[in-house]
C-alpha positions as semicolon CSV with decimal commas, in nm:
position;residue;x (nm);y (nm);z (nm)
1;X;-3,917;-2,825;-0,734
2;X;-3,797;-2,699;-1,054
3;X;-3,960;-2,319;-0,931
4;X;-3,785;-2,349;-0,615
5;X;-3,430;-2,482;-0,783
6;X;-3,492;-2,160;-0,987
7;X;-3,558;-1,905;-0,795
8;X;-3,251;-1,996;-0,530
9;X;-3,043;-1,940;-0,797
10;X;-3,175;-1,618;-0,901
11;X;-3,152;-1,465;-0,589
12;X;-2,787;-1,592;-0,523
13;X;-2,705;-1,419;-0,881
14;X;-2,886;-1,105;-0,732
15;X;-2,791;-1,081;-0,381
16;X;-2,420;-1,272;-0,427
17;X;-2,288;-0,906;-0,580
18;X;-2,418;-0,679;-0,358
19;X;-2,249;-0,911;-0,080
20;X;-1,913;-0,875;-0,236
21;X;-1,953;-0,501;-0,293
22;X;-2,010;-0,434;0,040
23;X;-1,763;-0,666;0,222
24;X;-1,482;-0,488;-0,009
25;X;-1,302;-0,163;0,108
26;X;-1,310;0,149;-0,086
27;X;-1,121;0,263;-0,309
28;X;-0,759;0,444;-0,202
29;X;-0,880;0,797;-0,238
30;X;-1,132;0,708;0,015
31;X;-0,862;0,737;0,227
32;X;-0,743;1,059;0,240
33;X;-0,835;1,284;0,481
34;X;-0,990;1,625;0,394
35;X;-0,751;1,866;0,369
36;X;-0,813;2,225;0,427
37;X;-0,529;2,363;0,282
38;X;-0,426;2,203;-0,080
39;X;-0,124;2,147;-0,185
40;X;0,114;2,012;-0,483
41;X;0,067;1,669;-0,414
42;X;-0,169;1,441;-0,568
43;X;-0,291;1,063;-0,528
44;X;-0,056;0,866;-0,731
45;X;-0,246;0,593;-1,006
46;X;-0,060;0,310;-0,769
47;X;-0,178;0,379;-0,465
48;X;-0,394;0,017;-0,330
49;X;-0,652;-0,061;-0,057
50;X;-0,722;-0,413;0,082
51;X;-0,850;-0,633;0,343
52;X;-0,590;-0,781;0,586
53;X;-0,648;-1,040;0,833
54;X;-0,458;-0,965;1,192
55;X;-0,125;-1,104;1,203
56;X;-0,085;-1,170;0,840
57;X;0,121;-0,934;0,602
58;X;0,088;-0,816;0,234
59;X;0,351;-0,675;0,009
60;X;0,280;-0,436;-0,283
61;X;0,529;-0,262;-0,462
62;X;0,524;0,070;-0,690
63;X;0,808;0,235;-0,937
64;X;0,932;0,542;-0,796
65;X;1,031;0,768;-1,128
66;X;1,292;1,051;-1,145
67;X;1,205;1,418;-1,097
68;X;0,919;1,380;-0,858
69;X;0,860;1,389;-0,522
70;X;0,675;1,150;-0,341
71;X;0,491;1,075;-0,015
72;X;0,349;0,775;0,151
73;X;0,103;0,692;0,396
74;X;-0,062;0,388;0,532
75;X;-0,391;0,445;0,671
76;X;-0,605;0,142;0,846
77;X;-1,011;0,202;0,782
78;X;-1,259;0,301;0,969
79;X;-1,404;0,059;1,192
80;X;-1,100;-0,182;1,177
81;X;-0,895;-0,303;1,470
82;X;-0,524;-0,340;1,581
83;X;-0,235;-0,222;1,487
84;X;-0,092;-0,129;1,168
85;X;0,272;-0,185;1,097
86;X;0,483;-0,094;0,785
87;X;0,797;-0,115;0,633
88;X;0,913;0,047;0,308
89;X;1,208;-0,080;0,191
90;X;1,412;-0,143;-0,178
91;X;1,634;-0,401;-0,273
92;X;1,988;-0,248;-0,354
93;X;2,233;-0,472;-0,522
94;X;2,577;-0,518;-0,361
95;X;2,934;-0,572;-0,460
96;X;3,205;-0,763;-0,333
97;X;3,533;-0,847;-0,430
98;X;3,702;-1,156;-0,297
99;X;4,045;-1,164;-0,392
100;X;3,995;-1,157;-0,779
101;X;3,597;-1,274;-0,739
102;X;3,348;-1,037;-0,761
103;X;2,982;-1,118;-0,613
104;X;2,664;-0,924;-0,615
105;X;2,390;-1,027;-0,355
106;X;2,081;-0,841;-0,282
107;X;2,006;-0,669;0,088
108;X;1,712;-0,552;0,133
109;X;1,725;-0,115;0,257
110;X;1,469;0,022;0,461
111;X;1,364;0,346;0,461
112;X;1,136;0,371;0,688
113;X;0,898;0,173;0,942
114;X;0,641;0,200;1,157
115;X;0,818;0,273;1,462
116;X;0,988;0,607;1,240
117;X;0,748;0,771;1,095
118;X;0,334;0,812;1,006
119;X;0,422;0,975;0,681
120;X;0,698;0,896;0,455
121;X;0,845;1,185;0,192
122;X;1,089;1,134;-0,062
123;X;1,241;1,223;-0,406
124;X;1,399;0,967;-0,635
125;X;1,713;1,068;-0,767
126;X;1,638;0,778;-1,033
127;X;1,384;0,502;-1,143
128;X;1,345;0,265;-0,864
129;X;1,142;-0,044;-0,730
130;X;0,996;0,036;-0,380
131;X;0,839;-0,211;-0,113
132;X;0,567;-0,157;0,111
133;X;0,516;-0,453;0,358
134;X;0,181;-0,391;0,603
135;X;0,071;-0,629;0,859
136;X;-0,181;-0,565;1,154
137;X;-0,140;-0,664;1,498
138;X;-0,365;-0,700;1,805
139;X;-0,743;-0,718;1,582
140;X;-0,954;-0,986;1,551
141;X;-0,817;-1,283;1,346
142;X;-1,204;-1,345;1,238
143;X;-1,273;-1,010;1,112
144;X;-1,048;-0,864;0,828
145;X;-0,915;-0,483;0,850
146;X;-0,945;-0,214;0,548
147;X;-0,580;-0,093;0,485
148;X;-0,506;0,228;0,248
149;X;-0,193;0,272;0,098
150;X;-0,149;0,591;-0,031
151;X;0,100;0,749;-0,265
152;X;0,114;1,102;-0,356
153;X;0,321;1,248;-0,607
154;X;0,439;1,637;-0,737
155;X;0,679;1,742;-0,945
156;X;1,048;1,835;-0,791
157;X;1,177;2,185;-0,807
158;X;1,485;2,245;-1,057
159;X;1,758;2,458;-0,883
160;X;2,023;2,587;-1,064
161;X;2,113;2,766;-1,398
């Protein structure tokens, strides 16, 4: 009994890793799509991949730093289904004066979704927080869906003296 008790557990030690390797997605890079001409961009240290279940969303956000340009993607994985839906927003703070009051509240700017565009490109004109909310619609609610979210960043031009 002791054997048997013994060897379970080994296996389960074994096997239990390779399990959670493989129902993982890769890595962001694993993402991008070969391209045959390079250019200035490269994959940003904060880009994330995960597994999403169909109608249920996940938020990540990133710093967007001054001087560079930047440009973001969502991808859904290979063998996943449904839809994938995105919004990239920030949160911009707000004044108002009432009469001598002043109030700040917090509205949430979009900048783009998934009903704009595939690819989003940008330059921050200052440090910033950025949003990225992804969901999937239409896939199976049993089987979760690989999601890439990739950001890309180069350098901005100077212009001027």
């Amino acid at each position: 009994m002791k054997f048997i008790l013994t060897l379970a557990l080994l296996f389960g030690f074994v096997f239990a890793p390779i399990a959670i390797g493989i129902s993982q997605c890769p890595p962001a890079e694993a993402f991008m799509k070969k391209k045959k001409t390079k250019d200035a961009y490269s994959l940003n240290s904060q880009s994330r991949s995960g597994s999403i279940a169909a109608d249920e969303s996940y938020e990540m956000s990133f710093i967007a730093h001054q001087g560079l340009d930047y440009r973001l993607t969502t991808v859904l994985g290979e063998g996943s289904a449904g839809t994938l839906n995105y919004e990239i927003y920030e949160m911009v703070v707000e004044k108002k004066a009432e009469g001598e009051k002043e109030t700040f509240k917090r509205t949430k700017k979009v900048l783009a979704s998934s009903g704009n565009a595939e690819v989003l490109e940008f330059t921050s004109d200052k440090s910033r927080k950025i949003f990225i909310n992804v969901s999937i619609t239409g896939g199976d609610k049993k089987k979760l869906a690989c999601v890439g979210v990739l950001i890309e960043t180069k350098r901005s031009e100077k212009t001027g003296f």
